[in-house]
py3Dmol code that shows the C-alpha trace and the ligand (Angstrom):
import py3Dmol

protein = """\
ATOM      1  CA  UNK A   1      14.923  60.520 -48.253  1.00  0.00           C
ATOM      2  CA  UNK A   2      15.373  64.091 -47.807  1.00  0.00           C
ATOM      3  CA  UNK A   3      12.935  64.285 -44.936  1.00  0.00           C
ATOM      4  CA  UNK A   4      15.939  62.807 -42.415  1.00  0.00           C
ATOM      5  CA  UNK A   5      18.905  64.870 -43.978  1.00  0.00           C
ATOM      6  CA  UNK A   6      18.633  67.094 -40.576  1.00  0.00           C
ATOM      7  CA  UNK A   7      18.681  64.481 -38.208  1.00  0.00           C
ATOM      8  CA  UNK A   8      19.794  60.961 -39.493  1.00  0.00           C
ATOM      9  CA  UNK A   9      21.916  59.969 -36.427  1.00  0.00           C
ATOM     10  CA  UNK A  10      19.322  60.943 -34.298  1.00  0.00           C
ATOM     11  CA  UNK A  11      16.059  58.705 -36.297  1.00  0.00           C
ATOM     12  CA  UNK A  12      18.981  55.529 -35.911  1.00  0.00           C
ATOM     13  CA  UNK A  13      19.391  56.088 -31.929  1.00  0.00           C
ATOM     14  CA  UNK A  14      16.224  55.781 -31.629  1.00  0.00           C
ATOM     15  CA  UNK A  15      15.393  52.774 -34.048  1.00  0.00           C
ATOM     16  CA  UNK A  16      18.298  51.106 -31.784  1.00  0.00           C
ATOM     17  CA  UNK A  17      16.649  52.064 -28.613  1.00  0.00           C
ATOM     18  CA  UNK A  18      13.191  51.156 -29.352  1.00  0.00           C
ATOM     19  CA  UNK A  19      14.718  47.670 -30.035  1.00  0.00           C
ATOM     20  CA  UNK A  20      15.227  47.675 -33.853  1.00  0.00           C
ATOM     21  CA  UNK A  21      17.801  45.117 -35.175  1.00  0.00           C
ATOM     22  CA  UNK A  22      18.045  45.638 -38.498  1.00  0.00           C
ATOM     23  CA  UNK A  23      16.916  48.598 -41.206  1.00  0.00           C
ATOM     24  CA  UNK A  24      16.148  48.047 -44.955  1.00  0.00           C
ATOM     25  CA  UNK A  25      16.619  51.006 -46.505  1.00  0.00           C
ATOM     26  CA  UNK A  26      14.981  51.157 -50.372  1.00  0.00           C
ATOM     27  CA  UNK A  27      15.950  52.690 -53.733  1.00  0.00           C
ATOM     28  CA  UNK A  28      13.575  53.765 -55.875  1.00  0.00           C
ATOM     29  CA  UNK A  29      15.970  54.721 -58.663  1.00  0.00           C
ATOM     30  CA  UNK A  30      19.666  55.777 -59.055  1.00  0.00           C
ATOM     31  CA  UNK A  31      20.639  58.218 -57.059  1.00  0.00           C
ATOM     32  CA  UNK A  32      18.620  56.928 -53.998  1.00  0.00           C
ATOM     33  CA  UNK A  33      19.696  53.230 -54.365  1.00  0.00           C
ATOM     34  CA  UNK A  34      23.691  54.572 -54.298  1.00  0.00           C
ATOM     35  CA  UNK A  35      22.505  56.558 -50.961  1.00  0.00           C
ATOM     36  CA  UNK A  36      20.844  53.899 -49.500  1.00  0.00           C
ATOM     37  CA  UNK A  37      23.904  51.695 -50.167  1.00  0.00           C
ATOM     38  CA  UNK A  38      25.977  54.886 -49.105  1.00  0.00           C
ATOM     39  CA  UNK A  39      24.261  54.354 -45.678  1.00  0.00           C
ATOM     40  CA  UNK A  40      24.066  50.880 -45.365  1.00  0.00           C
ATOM     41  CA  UNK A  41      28.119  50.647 -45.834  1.00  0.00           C
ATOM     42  CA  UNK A  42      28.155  52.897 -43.124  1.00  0.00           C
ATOM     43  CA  UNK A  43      26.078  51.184 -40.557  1.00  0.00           C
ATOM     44  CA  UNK A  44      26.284  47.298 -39.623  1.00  0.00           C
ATOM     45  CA  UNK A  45      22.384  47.191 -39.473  1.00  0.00           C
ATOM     46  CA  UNK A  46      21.441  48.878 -42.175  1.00  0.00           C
ATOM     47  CA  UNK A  47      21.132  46.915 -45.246  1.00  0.00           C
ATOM     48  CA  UNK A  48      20.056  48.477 -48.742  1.00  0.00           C
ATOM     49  CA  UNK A  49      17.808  47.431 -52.246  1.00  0.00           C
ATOM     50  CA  UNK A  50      18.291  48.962 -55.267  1.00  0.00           C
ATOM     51  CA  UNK A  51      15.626  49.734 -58.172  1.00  0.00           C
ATOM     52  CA  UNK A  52      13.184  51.696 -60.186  1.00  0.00           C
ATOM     53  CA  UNK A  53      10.229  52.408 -58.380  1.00  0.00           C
ATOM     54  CA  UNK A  54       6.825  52.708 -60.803  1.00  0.00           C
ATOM     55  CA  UNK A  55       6.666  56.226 -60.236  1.00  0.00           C
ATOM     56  CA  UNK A  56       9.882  56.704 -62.069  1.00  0.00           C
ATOM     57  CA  UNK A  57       9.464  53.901 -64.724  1.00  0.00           C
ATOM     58  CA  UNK A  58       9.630  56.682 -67.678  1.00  0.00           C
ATOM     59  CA  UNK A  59      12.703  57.342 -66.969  1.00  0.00           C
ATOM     60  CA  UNK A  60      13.835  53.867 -66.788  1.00  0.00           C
ATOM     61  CA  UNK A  61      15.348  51.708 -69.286  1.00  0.00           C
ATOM     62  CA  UNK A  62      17.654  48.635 -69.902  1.00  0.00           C
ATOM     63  CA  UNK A  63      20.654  50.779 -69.921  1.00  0.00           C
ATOM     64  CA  UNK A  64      19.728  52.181 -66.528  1.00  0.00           C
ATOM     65  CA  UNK A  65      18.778  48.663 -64.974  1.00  0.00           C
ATOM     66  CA  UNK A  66      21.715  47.779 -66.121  1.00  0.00           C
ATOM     67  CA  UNK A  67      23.706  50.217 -64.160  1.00  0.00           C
ATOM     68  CA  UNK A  68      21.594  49.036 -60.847  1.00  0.00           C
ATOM     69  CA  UNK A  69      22.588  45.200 -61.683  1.00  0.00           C
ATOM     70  CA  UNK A  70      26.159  46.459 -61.327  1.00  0.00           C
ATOM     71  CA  UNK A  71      25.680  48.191 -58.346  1.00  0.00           C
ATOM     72  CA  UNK A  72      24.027  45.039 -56.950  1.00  0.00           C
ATOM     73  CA  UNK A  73      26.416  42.445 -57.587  1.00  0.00           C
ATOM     74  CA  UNK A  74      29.459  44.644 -56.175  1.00  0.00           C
ATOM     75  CA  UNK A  75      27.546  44.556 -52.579  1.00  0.00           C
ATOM     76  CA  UNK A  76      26.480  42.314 -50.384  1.00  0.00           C
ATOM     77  CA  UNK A  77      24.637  44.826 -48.540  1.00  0.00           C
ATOM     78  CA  UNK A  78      22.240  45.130 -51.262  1.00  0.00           C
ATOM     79  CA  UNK A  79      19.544  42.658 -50.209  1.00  0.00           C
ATOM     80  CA  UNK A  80      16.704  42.897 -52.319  1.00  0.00           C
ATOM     81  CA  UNK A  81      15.528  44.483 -55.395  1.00  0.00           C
ATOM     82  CA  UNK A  82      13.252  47.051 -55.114  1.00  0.00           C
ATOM     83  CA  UNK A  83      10.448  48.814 -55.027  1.00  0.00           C
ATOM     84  CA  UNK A  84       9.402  47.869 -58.039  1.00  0.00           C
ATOM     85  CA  UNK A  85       5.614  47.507 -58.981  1.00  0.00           C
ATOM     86  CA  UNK A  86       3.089  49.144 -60.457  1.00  0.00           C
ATOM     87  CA  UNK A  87       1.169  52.729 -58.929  1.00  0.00           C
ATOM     88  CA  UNK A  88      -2.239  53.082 -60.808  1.00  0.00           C
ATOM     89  CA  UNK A  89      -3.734  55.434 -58.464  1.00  0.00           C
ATOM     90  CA  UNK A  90      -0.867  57.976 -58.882  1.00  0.00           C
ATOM     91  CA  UNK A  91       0.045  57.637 -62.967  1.00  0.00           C
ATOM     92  CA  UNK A  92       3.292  59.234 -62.358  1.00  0.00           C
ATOM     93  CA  UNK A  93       4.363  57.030 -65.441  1.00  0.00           C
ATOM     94  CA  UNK A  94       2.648  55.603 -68.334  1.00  0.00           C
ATOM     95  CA  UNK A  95       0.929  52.238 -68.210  1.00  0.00           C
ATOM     96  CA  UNK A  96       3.231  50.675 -70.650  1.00  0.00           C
ATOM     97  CA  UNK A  97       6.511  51.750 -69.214  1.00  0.00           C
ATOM     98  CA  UNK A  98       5.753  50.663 -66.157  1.00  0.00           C
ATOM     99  CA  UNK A  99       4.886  46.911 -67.279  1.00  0.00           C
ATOM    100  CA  UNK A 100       7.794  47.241 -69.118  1.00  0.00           C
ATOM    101  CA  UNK A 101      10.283  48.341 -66.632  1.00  0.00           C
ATOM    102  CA  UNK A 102       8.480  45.970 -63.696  1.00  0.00           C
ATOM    103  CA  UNK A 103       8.907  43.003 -65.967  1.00  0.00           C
ATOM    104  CA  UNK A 104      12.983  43.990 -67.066  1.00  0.00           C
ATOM    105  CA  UNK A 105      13.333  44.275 -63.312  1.00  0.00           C
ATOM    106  CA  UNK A 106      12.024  40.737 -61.897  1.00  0.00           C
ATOM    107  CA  UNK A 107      13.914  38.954 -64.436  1.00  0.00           C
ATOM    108  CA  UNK A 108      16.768  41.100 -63.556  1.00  0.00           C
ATOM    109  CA  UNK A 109      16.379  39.980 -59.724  1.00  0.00           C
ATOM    110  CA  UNK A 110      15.880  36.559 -60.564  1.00  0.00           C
ATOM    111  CA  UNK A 111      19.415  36.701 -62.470  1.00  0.00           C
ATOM    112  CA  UNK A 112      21.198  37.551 -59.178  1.00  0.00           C
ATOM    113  CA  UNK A 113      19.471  36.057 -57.030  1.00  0.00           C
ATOM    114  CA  UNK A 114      17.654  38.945 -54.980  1.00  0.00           C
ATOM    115  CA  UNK A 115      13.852  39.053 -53.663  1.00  0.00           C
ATOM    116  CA  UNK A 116      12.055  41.584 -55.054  1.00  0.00           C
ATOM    117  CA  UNK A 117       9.846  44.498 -52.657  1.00  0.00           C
ATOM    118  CA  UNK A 118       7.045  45.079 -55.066  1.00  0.00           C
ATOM    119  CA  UNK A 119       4.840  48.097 -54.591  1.00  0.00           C
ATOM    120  CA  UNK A 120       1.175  47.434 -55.602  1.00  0.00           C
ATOM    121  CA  UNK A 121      -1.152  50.366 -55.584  1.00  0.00           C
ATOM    122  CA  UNK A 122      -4.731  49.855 -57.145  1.00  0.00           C
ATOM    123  CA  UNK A 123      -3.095  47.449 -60.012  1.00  0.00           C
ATOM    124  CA  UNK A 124      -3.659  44.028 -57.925  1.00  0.00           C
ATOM    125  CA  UNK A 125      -4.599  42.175 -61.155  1.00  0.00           C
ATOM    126  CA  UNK A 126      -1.788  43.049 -63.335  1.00  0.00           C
ATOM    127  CA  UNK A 127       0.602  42.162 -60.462  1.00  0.00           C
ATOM    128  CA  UNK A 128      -0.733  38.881 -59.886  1.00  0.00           C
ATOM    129  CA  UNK A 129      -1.080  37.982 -63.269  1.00  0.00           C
ATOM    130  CA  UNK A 130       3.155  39.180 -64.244  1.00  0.00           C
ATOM    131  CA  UNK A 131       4.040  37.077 -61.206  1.00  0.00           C
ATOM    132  CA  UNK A 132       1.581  34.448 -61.986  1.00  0.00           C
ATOM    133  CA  UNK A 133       3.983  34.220 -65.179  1.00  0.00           C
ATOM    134  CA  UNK A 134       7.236  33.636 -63.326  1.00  0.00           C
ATOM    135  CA  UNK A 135       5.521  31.069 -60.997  1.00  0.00           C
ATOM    136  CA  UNK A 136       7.813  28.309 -62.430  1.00  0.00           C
ATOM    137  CA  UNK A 137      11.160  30.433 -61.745  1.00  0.00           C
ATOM    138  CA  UNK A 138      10.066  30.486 -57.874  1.00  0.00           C
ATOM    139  CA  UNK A 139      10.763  34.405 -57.443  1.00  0.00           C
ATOM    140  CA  UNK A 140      10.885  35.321 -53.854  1.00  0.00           C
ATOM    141  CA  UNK A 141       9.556  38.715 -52.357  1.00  0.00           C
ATOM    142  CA  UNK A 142       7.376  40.663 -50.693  1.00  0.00           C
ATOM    143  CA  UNK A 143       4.107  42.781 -50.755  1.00  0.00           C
ATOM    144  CA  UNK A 144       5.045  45.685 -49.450  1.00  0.00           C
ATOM    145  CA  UNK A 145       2.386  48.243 -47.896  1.00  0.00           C
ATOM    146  CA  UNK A 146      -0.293  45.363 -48.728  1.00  0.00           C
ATOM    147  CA  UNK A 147      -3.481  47.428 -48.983  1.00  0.00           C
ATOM    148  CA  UNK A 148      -5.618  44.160 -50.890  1.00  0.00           C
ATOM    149  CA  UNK A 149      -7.866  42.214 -48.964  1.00  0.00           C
ATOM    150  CA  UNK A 150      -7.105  38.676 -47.241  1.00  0.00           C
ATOM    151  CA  UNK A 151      -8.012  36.394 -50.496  1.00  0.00           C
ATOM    152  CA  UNK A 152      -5.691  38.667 -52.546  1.00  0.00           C
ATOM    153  CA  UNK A 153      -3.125  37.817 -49.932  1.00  0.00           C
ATOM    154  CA  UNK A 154      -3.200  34.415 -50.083  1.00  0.00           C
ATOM    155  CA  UNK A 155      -2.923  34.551 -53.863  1.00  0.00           C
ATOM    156  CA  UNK A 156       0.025  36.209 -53.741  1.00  0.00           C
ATOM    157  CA  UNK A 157       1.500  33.460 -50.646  1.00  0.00           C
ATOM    158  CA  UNK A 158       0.824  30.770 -52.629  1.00  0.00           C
ATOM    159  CA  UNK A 159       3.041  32.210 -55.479  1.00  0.00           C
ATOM    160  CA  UNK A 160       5.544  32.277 -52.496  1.00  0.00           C
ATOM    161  CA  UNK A 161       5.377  35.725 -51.545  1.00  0.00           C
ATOM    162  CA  UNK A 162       5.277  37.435 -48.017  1.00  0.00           C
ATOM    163  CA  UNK A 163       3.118  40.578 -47.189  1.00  0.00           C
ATOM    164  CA  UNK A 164       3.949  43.606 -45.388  1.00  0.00           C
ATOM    165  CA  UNK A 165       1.686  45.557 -43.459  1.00  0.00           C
ATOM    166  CA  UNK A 166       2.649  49.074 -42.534  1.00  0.00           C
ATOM    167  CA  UNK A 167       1.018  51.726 -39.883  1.00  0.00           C
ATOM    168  CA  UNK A 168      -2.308  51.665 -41.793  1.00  0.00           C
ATOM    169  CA  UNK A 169      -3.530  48.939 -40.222  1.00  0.00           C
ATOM    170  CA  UNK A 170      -3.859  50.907 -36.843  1.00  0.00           C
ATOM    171  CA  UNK A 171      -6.323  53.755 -39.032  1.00  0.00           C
ATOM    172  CA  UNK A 172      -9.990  53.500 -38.151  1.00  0.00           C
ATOM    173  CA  UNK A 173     -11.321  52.636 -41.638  1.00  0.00           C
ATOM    174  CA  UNK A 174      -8.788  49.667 -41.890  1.00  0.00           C
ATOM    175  CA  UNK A 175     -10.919  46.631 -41.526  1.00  0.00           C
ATOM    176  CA  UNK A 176      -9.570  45.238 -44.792  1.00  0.00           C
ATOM    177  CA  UNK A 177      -6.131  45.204 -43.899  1.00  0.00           C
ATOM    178  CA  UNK A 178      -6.824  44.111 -40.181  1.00  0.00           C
ATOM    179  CA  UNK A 179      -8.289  40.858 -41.268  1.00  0.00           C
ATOM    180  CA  UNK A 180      -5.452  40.160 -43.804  1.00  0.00           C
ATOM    181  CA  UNK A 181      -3.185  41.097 -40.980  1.00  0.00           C
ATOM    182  CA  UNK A 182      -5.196  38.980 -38.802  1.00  0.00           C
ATOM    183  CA  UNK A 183      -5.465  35.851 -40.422  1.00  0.00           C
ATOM    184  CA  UNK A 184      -2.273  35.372 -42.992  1.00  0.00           C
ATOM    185  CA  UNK A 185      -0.201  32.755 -41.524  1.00  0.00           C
ATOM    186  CA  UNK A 186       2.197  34.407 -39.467  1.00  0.00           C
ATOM    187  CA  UNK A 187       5.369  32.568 -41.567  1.00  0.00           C
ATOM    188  CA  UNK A 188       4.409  34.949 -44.388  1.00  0.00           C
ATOM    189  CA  UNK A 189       3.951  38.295 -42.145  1.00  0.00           C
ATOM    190  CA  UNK A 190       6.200  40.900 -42.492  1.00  0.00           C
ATOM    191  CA  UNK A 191       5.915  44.355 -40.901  1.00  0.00           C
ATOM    192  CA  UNK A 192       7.205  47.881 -41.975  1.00  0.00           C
ATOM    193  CA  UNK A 193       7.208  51.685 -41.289  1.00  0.00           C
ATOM    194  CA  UNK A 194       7.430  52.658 -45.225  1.00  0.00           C
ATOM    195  CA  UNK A 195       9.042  56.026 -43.999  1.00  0.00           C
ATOM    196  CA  UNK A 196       8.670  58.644 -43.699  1.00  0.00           C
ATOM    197  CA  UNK A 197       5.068  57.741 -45.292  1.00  0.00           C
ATOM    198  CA  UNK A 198       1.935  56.098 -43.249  1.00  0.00           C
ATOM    199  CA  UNK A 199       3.179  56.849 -39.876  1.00  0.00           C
ATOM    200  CA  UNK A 200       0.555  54.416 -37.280  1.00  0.00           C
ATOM    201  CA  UNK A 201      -1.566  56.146 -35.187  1.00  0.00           C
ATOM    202  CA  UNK A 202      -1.152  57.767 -32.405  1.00  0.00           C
ATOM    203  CA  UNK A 203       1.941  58.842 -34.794  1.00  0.00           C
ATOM    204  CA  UNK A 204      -0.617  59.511 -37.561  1.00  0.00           C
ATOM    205  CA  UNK A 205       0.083  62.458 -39.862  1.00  0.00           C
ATOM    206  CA  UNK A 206       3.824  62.840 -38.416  1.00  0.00           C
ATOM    207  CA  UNK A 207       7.008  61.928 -40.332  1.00  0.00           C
ATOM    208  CA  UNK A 208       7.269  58.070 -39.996  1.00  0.00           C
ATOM    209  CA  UNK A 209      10.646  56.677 -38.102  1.00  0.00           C
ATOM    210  CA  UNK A 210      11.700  53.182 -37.651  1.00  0.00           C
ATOM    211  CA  UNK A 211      10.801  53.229 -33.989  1.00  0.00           C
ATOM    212  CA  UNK A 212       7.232  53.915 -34.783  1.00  0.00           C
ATOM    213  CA  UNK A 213       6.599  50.061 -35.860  1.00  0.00           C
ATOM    214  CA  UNK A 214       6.195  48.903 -32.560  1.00  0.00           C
ATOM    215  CA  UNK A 215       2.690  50.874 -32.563  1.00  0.00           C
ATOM    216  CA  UNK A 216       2.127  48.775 -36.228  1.00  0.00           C
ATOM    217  CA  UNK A 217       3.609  45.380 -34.606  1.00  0.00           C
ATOM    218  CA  UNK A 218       1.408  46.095 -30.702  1.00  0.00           C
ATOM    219  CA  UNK A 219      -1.912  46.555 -32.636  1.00  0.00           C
ATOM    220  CA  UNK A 220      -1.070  43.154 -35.098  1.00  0.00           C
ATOM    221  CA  UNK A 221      -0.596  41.485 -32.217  1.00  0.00           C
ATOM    222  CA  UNK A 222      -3.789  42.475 -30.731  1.00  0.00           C
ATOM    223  CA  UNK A 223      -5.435  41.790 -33.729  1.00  0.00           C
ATOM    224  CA  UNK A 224      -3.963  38.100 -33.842  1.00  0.00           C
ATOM    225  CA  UNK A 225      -4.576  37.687 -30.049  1.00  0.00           C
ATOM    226  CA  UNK A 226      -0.385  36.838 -29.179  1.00  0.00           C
ATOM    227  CA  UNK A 227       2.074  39.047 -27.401  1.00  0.00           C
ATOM    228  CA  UNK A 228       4.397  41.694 -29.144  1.00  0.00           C
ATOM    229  CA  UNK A 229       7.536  39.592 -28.400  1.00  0.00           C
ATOM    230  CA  UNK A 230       6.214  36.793 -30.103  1.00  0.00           C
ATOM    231  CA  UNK A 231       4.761  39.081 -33.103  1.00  0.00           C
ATOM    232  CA  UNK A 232       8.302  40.252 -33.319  1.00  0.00           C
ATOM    233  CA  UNK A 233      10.392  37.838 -33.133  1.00  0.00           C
ATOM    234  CA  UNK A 234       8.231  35.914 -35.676  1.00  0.00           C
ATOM    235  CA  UNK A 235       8.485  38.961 -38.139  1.00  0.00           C
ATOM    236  CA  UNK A 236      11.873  39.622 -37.743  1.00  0.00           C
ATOM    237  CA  UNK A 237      12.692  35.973 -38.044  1.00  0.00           C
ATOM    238  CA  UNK A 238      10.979  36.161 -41.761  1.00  0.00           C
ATOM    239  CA  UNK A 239      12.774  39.172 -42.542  1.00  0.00           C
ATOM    240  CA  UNK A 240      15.972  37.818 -41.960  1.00  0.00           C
ATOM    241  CA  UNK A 241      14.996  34.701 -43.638  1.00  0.00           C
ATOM    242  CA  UNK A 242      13.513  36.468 -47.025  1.00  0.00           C
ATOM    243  CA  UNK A 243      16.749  38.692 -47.041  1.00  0.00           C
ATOM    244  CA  UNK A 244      19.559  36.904 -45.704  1.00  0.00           C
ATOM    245  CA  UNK A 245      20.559  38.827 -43.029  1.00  0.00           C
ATOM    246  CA  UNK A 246      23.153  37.532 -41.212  1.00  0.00           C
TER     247      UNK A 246
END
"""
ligand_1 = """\
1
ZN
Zn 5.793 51.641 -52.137
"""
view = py3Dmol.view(width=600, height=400)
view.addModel(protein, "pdb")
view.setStyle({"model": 0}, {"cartoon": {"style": "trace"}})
view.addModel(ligand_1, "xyz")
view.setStyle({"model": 1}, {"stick": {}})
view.zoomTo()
view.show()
C-alpha cells in the first residue's frame, strides 16, 4: 500500500530484525496483486496473493478474474488467493456483486489449487453458509482479521479453515476475540499485522508494520498461558503449512 512507498526497505529491516521469516503480502485487486507479486519477486521472503477484495467487487468481473488466474498460475510466489469476502459494515459494493464475485473467486482458487484469505466483516452468516456449500470440494483457507466469537470459529475449523487474529486482540474491549484466541486449538491459529491497519497496542493508532506482531503473538500467548517461542513457532509452522512455503 501506499502508506510504505517512503520507506519500504526500511519496514523489511525491521520485520527481519524483529525475527520475521516470512511476509504475505495481499492483493485486493489488479494493480495491487501485480505489486505485491512485483515485491515478492524481489525479496526471497516475501510471498504474494492475488484477488478482488469485497470492497472492489463492482468493479470485478469474470473477465478480470480471469486476468488474476493468469497472473497466478505464471508464479509460484503467488500463494493464496485473496482477500476475498464479504464487507457489510462498509457497503463499498453492492450486496449482489459481492456474492457474486466471492463465489467466481473460490471456485477460481479451488481450480489452481490456492487457499483462499477471506475477509469477513459483519456478514458471518453468508460466509459460512457459501463455504458451507463447497464443504465437499475441501477448500483450504483462512479467516483473516477474525472478529466472530469462539463458536463461530469453530464453525468455520470444522469446514477446515484456520483463523487469524490481528492486533485487536490486545484492545481493551476485546473479550470476544481473546477467548476465540484463547481457546481455538492452536493447529488452526494463525496470527497477522493486516497492515498498515489495526496496529496492537501499545502501537495502537500508528501505521501497522510487520514487526509489530510480536505485541499480537506476546499477549496470545499470555492469553493461552505458553511462551512466545512456542506461540510462534506453532503459528508460523501453520502458515507455512496452509501456504506452502518452502
Ligand atoms: Zn480484510
Amino acid at each position: 500500500m501506499e502508506d510504505y512507498s517512503d520507506d519500504i526497505e526500511d519496514v523489511l529491516d525491521r520485520a527481519l530484525a524483529g525475527g520475521i521469516i516470512n511476509i504475505i503480502t495481499v492483493g485486493i485487486d489488479i494493480p495491487s496483486s501485480q505489486k505485491a507479486l512485483a515485491l515478492a519477486e524481489r525479496y526471497d521472503f516475501i510471498y504474494s496473493t492475488a484477488g478482488f477484495h469485497p470492497h472492489n467487487a463492482d468493479d470485478a468481473d469474470t473477465g478480470k478474474i480471469n486476468e488474476l488466474v493468469r497472473l497466478a498460475s505464471r508464479s509460484k510466489k503467488i500463494v493464496a488467493w485473496g482477500e476475498i469476502g464479504l464487507d457489510f459494515y462498509r457497503h463499498y459494493s453492492h450486496v449482489k456483486n459481492q456474492i457474486e464475485i466471492f463465489e467466481l473467486q473460490i471456485d477460481a482458487a479451488l481450480d489452481l489449487n490456492l487457499p483462499v484469505i477471506i475477509h469477513d466483516r459483519d456478514a458471518h452468516d453468508d460466509v459460512l453458509n457459501i463455504l458451507n456449500k463447497r464443504k465437499n470440494r475441501a477448500q483450504k483457507g483462512v479467516i483473516h482479521c477474525f472478529s466472530g466469537d469462539y463458536a463461530l470459529a469453530m464453525s468455520f475449523i470444522e469446514l477446515g479453515f484456520y483463523i487469524s487474529i490481528p492486533g485487536t486482540v490486545t484492545y481493551k474491549n476485546a473479550s470476544i476475540t481473546q477467548e476465540a484466541a484463547e481457546k481455538i486449538p492452536i493447529e488452526r491459529l494463525l496470527i497477522e499485522t493486516d497492515a498498515p491497519f489495526l496496529a496492537p497496542i501499545p502501537l495502537r493508532g500508528k501505521r501497522n508494520e510487520p514487526c509489530f506482531i510480536r505485541h499480537t503473538a506476546e499477549k496470545i500467548a499470555l492469553l493461552r498461558g505458553i511462551d512466545l517461542d512456542e506461540l510462534s513457532h506453532k503459528t508460523s509452522a501453520n502458515a507455512k503449512q496452509l501456504f506452502g512455503l518452502s
